[in-house]
C-alpha positions in Angstrom: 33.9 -12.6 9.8 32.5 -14.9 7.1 34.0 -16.2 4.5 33.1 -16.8 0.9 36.0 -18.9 -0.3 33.6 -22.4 -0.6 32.7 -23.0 -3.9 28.8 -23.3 -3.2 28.6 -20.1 -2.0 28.8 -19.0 -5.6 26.1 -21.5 -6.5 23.7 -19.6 -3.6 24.7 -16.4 -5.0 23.6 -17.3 -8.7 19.9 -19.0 -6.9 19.5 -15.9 -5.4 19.8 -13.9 -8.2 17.5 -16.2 -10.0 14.7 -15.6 -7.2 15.4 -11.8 -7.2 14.4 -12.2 -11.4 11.5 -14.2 -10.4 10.3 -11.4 -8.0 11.2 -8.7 -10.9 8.5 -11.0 -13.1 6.0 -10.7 -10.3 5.9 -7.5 -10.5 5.3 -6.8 -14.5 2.3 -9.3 -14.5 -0.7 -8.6 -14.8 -0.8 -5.1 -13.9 -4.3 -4.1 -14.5 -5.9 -7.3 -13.5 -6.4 -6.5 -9.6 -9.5 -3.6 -9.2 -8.2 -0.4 -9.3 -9.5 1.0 -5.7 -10.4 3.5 -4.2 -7.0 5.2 -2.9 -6.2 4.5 -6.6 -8.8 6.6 -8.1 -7.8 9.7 -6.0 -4.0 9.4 -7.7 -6.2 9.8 -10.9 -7.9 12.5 -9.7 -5.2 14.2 -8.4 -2.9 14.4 -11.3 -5.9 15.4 -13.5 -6.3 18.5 -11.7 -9.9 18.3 -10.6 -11.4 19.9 -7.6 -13.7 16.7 -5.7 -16.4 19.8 -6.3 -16.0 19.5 -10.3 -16.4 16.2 -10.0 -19.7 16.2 -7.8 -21.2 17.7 -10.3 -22.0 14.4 -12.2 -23.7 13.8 -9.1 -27.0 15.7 -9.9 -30.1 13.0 -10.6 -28.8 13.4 -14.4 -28.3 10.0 -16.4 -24.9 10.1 -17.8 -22.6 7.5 -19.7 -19.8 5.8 -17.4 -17.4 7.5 -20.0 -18.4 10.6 -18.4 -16.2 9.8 -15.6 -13.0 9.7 -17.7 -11.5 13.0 -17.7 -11.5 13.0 -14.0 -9.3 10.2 -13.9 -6.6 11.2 -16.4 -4.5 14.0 -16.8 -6.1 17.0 -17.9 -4.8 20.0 -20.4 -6.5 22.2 -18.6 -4.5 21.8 -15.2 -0.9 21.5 -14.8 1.2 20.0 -12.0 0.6 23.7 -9.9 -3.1 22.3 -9.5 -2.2 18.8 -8.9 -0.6 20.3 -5.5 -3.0 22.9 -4.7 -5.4 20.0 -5.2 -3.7 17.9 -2.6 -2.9 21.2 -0.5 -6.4 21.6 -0.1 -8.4 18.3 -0.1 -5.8 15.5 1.0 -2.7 17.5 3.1 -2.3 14.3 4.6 -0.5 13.2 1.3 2.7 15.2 0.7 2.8 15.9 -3.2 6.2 15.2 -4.5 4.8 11.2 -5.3 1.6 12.9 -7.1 4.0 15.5 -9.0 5.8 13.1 -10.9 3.2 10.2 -12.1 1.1 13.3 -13.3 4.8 13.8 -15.3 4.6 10.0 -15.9 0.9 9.6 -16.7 1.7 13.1 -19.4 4.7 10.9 -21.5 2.8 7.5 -21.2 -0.9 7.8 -20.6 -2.9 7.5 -17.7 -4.7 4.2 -18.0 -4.2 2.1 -15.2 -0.8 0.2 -16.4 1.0 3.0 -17.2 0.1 4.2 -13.5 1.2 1.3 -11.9 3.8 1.0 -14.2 5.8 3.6 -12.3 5.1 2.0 -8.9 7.0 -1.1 -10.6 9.5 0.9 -11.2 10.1 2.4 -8.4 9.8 -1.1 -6.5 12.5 -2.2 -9.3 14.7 0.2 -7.8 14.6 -0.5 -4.3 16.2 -3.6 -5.0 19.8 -2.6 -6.0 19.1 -0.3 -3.1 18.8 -3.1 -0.6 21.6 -5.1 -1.5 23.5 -1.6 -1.0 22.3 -0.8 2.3 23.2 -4.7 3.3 27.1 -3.8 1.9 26.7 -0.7 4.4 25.7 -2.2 7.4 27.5 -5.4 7.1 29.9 -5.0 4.8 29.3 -9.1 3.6 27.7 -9.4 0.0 26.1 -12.6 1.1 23.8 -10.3 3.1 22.7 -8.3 0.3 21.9 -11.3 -2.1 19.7 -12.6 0.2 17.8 -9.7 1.3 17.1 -8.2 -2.1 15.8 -12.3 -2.8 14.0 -11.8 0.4 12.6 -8.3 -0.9 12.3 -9.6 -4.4 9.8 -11.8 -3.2 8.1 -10.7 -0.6 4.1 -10.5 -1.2 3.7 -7.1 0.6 6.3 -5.3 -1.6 5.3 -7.1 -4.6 1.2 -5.9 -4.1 2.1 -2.1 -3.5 4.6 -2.9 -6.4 1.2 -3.0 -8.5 -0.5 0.2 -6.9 -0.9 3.6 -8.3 0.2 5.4 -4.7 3.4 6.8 -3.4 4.5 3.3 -1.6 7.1 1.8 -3.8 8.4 5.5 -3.9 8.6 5.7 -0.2 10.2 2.2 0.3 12.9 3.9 -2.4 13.3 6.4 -0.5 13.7 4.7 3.4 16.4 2.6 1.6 18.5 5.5 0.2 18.3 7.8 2.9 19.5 5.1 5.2 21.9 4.3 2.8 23.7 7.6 2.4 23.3 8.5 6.1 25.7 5.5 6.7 27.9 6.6 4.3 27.9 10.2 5.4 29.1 8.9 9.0 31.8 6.5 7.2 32.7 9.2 4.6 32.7 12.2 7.1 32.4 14.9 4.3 30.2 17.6 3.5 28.8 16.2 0.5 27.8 12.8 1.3 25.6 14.8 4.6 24.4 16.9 2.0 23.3 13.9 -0.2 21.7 12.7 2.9 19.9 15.7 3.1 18.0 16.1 0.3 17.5 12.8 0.1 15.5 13.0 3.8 13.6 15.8 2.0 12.4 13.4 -0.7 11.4 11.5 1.3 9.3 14.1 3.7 7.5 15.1 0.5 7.2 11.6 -0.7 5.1 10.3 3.1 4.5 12.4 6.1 5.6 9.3 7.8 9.1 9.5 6.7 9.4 11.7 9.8 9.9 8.0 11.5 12.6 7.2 9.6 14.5 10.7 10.5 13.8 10.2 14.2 15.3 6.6 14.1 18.5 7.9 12.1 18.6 10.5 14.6 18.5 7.7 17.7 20.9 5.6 16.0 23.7 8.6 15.2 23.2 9.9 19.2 23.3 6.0 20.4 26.4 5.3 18.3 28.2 8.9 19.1 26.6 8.1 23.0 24.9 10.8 23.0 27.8 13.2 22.6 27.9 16.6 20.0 30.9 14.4 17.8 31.7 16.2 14.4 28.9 12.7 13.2 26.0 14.0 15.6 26.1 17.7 14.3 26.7 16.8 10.9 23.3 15.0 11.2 21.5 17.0 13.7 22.3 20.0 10.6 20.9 17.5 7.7 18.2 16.6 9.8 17.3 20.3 11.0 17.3 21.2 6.9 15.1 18.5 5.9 12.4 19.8 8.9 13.1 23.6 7.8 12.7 22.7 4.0 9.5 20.6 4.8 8.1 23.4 6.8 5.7 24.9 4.0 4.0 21.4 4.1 3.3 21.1 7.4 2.1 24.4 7.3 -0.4 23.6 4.8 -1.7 20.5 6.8 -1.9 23.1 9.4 -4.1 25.2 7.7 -6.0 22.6 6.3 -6.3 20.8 9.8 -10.0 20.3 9.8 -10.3 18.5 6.7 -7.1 16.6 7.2 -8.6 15.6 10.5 -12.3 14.2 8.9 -10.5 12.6 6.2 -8.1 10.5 8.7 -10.8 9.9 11.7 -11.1 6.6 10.0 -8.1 5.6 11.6 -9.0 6.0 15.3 -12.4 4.2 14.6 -12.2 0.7 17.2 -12.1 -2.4 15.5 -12.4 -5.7 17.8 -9.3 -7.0 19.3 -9.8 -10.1 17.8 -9.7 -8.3 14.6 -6.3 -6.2 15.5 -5.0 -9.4 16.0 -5.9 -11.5 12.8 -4.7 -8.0 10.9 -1.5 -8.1 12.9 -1.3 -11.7 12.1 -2.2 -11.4 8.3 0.7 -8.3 8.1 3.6 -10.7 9.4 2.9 -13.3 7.4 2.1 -10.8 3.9 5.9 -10.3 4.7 6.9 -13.7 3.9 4.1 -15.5 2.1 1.0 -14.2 0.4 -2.3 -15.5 2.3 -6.2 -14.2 2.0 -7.7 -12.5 4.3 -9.7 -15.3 6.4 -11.0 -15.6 10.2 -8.6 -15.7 13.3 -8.2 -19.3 12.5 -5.3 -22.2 13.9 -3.3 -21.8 10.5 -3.0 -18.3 10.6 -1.9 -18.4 14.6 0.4 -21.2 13.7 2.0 -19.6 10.6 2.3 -15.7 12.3 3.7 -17.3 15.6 6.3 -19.2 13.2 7.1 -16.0 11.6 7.1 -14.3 14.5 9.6 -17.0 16.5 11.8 -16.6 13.2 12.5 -13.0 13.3 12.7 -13.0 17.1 15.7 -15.3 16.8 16.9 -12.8 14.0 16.4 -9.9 16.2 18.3 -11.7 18.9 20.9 -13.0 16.6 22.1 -9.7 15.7 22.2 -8.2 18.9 24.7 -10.7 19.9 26.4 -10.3 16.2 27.1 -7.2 15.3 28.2 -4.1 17.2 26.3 -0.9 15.4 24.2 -2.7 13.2 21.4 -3.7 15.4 20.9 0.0 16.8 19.8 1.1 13.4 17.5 -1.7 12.4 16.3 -1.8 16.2 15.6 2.1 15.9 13.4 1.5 12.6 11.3 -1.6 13.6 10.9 -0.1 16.9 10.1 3.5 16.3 7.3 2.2 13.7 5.9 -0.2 15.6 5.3 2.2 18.7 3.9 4.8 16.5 1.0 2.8 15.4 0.4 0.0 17.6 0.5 1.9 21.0 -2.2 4.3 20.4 -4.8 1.6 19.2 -4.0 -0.1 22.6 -4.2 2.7 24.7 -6.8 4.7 22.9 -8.4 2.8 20.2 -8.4 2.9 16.7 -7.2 0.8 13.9 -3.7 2.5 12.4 -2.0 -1.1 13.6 -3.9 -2.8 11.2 -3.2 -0.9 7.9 0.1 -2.9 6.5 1.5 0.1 4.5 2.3 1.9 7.4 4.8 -0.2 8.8 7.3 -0.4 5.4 9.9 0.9 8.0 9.5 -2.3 9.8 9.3 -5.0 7.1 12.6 -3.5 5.7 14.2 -3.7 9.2 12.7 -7.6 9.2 13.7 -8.1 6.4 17.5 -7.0 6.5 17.5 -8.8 10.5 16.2 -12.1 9.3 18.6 -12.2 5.6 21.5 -11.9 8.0 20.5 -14.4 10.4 19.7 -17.1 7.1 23.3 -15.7 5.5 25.2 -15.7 8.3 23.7 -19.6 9.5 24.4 -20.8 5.6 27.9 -20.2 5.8 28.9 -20.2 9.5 27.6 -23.9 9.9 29.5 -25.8 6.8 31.5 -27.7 9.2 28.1 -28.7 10.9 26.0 -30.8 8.3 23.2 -31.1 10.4 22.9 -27.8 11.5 23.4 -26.4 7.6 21.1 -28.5 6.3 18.5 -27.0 8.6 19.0 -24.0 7.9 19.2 -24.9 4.3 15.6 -26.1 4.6 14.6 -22.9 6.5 15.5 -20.6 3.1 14.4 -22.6 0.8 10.8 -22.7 2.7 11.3 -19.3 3.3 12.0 -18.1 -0.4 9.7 -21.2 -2.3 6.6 -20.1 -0.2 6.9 -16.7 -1.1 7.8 -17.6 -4.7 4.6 -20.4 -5.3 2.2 -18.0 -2.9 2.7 -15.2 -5.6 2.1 -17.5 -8.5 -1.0 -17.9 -7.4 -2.0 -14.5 -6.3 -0.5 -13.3 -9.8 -3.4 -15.4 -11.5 -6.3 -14.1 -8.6 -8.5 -11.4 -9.3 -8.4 -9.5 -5.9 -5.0 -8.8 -3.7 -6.0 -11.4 -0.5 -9.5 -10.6 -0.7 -9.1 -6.7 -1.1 -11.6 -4.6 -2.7 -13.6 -8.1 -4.1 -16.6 -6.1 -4.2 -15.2 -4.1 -6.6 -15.4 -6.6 -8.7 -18.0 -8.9 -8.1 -20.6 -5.8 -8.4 -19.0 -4.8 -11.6 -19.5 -8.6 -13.1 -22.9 -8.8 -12.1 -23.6 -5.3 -13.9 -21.9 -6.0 -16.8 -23.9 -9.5 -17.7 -26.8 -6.6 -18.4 -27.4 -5.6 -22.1 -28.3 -1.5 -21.2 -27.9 -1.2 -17.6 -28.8 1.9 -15.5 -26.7 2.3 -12.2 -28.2 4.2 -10.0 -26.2 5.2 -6.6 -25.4 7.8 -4.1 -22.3 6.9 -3.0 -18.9 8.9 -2.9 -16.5 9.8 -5.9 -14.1 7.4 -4.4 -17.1 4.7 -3.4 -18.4 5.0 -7.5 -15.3 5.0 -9.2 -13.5 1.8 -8.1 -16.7 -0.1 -9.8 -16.8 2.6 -12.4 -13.3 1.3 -13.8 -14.7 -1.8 -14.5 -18.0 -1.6 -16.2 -18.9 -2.1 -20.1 -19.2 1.6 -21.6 -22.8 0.4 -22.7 -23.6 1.1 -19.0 -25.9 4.5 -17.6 -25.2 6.3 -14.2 -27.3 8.2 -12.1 -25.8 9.2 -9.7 -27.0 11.6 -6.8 -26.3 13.5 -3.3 -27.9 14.2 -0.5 -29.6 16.9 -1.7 -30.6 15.3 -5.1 -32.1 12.0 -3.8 -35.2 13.2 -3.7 -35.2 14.2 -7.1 -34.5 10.8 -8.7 -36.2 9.5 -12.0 -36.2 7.4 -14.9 -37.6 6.0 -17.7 -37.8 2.8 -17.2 -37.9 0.8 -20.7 -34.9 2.6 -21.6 -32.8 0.2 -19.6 -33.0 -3.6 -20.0 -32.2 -3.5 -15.9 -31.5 -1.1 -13.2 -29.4 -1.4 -10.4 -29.1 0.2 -7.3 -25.6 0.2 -5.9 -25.4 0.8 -1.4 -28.3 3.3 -1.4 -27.7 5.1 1.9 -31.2 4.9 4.0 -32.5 8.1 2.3 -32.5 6.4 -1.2 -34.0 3.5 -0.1 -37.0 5.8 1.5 -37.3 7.5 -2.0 -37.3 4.3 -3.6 -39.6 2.5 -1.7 -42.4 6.4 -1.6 -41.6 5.7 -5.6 -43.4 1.8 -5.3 -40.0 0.6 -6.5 -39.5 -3.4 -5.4 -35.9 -3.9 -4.9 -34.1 -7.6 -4.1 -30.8 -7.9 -3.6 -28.5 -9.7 -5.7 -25.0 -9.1 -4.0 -23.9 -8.9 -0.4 -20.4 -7.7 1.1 -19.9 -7.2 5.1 -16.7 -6.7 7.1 -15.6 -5.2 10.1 -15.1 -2.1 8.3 -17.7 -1.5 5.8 -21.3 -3.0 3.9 -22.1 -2.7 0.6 -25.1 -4.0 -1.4 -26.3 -4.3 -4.9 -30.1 -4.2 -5.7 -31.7 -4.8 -8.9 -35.1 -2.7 -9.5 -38.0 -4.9 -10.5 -40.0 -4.0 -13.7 -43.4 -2.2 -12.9 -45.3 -5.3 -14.2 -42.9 -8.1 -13.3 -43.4 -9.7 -9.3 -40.3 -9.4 -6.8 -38.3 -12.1 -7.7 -38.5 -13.4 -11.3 -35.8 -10.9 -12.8 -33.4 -12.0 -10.6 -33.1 -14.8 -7.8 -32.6 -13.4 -4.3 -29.5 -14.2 -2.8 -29.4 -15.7 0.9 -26.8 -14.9 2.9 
């Protein structure tokens, strides 16, 4: 056991808390200053009520004010929360509605511009904390434990950017902390009511992310480990919460049944290859976004150097407890594990690029998290007879806990999260330096809106389909410059049939996606003396 008589423990316990404010801060800064994306946009969507089909219908060749967007992306009077789900029911099943339900509630008390939006992720991310330190009391029953993984989680970049995002994230993180909580509890406790608490807690958490199913199937490994896979009074007690949660979250999975051929063109995304060298720098970038906020870059020697570091560290933790603790390891082991073969086998076995999305694995950055705050706790105190050895890991926490700290304070005052969604941006900036600009595109609802966030409300859309392209005019001295935001092929055609000179102004390219910005030349003005061409 450790002990917390010394004096300076007290001391560590008061930095900590310290850090864990600092991490609070983080979170209520800047809230509206990062762009507003596209998985964002479809929150707004959804708790206005809209069908994607109502919206479309400002795609017709018509030129319309930006403004014009607006009621799609705030709650509407005309739809209640029943269309909020039926929305979701039939145009995103993927996303379980309870998250959706209540910012709608959220956005109807406080408004629905983008802080108050976020403002609820905060929240919820606010939350978690106490959450943590209560799990730690569970597991380990040593308060030290606690202090330093809520500093840990205070700080942490990942938590800290889905802190800032309108989607169900912060929720879910909630939720994975306090169903593993209470199920703890319910096997200490032994009653009825704690299991029952456990219960609708998993069911929460079912309606919060479909993926919370990962988190039941690791609670259930961990009870039938623990009880060795014998039917004790613990195993049925959780094999019944368990079997309620599924039952009650039955009318969802029927609707992603019924809905199974849009869920399944919405999510093919996923299983689309990406390089190997590319799974890697993403894997890479994800471990260290758990300890230290870094942009996206190439598969460079820093970003080897500082993932393998990570990496080494929470091996040693993982190892650590093992040899530590009796239980506790099964549990975290059953998280991190469980996650991590969910999403990283299939891209190695069949392709696809579900390993590289970093919100999937909040199951695993919480079980890192708790492994690696009890190696740093338990080395801190366990070593005070051996200076050298306390100093070092003295050094290792405050590297640990100053990087993430100073790499925030930097991303707090950046424009982008690590590089995400810059062309959001950077398109909207180059707009907006236009007097009357026309926008002309035919890109997505979720492709327009993102930009459409960010532009002055002097600014004109046109904004067509696939079956309007064709149709596209306008006047041209209406508009002191037009723009012509990643015309598909088609566009282009009609464009160039129309004697229309484009040159392109801005260029974005990943591994993932292009997009382009054009500026039309003036009948009477040569390519090139509106605006200089941009090499790239």
């Amino acid at each position: 056991m450790m002990k917390y008589e010394q004096p300076w423990i007290q001391g560590l316990k008061m930095t900590l808390a310290i850090v864990i404010v600092f991490g609070v801060l983080f979170r209520l800064v800047n809230l509206d200053q990062k762009p507003y994306w596209h998985d964002e946009t479809y929150t707004s969507l959804r708790i206005s009520g809209f069908k994607i089909e109502e919206v479309m219908q400002l795609f017709n060749g018509q030129i319309i004010d930006v403004e014009a967007l607006r009621p799609y992306q705030q709650v509407s009077p005309e739809h209640g929360a029943i269309a909020t789900i039926q929305r979701i029911a039939e145009e995103d099943s993927q996303h379980t509605p309870l998250y959706f339900v209540i910012v709608r509630a959220w956005a109807k008390l406080f408004g629905s511009s983008i802080v108050s939006l976020r403002s609820l992720s905060v929240l919820f991310s606010i939350l978690a904390l106490p959450f943590m330190y209560w799990l730690c009391v569970e597991l380990f029953a040593l308060p030290l434990v606690g202090w330093m993984a809520t500093a840990l989680m205070a700080t942490a970049p990942i938590y800290i950017r889905y802190a800032q995002e309108a989607r169900p994230y912060s929720m879910w993180i909630l939720l994975i902390l306090i169903t593993s909580t209470f199920l703890l509890k319910a096997i200490r406790q032994k009653t009825a009511v704690s299991w029952g608490i456990y219960a609708i807690a998993m069911i929460a958490a079912l309606y919060c992310h479909v993926f919370s199913v990962l988190v039941l199937v690791s609670h259930g490994m961990y009870v039938l480990v623990v009880q060795r896979f014998r039917l004790t009074g613990a195993a049925i007690a959780y094999l019944m919460s368990a079997s309620i949660a599924v039952l009650s979250f039955l009318p969802w999975l029927r609707v992603m049944w019924m809905s199974r051929e849009r869920l399944v063109l919405t999510t093919n995304w996923a299983k689309v290859p990406l390089p190997f060298t590319e799974l890697v720098k993403s894997w890479s970038l994800n471990l260290c976004h758990a300890f230290v906020s870094i942009p996206s870059s190439s598969l460079n020697s820093v970003l080897i150097g500082l993932s393998a570091a990570i990496l080494l560290l929470i091996a040693g933790a993982v190892y650590y407890l093992q040899r530590r603790t009796r239980q506790v390891w099964i549990l975290l082991f059953a998280l991190m594990g469980v996650t991590t073969a969910a999403f990283l086998l299939p891209d190695l076995v069949t392709a696809g690029r579900r390993s590289a999305v970093d919100r999937y694995f909040f199951i695993c950055y919480l079980g890192i998290h708790l492994t690696v705050a009890y190696l740093l706790a338990s080395q801190l105190v366990r070593n005070t007879t051996n200076l050298v050895r306390l100093r070092l890991w003295q050094v290792i926490t405050v590297i640990l806990l100053s990087g993430s700290i100073l790499s925030n304070v930097v991303t707090m005052q950046a424009d982008t999260w690590w590089g995400w969604s810059e062309f959001d941006v950077e398109v909207a900036e180059q707009i907006n330096q236009s007097q009357q600009p026309l926008v002309i595109s035919d890109m997505p609802f979720g492709g327009i809106m993102p930009v459409g966030h960010r532009l002055h409300s002097n600014t004109k859309l046109l904004l067509l389909t696939e079956a309007t392209v064709d149709e596209l005019q306008w006047t041209e001295h209406e508009f002191s410059d037009v723009f012509v935001y990643n015309p598909s092929d088609r566009l282009q055609s009609t464009l160039t049939r129309q004697g229309k000179a484009l040159t392109p102004i801005y260029q974005f390219r990943d591994n993932t996606l292009a997009i382009a910005l054009y500026h039309v030349q003036p009948s009477d003005t040569k390519i090139g003396t509106a605006h200089q061409t941009i090499a790239f």
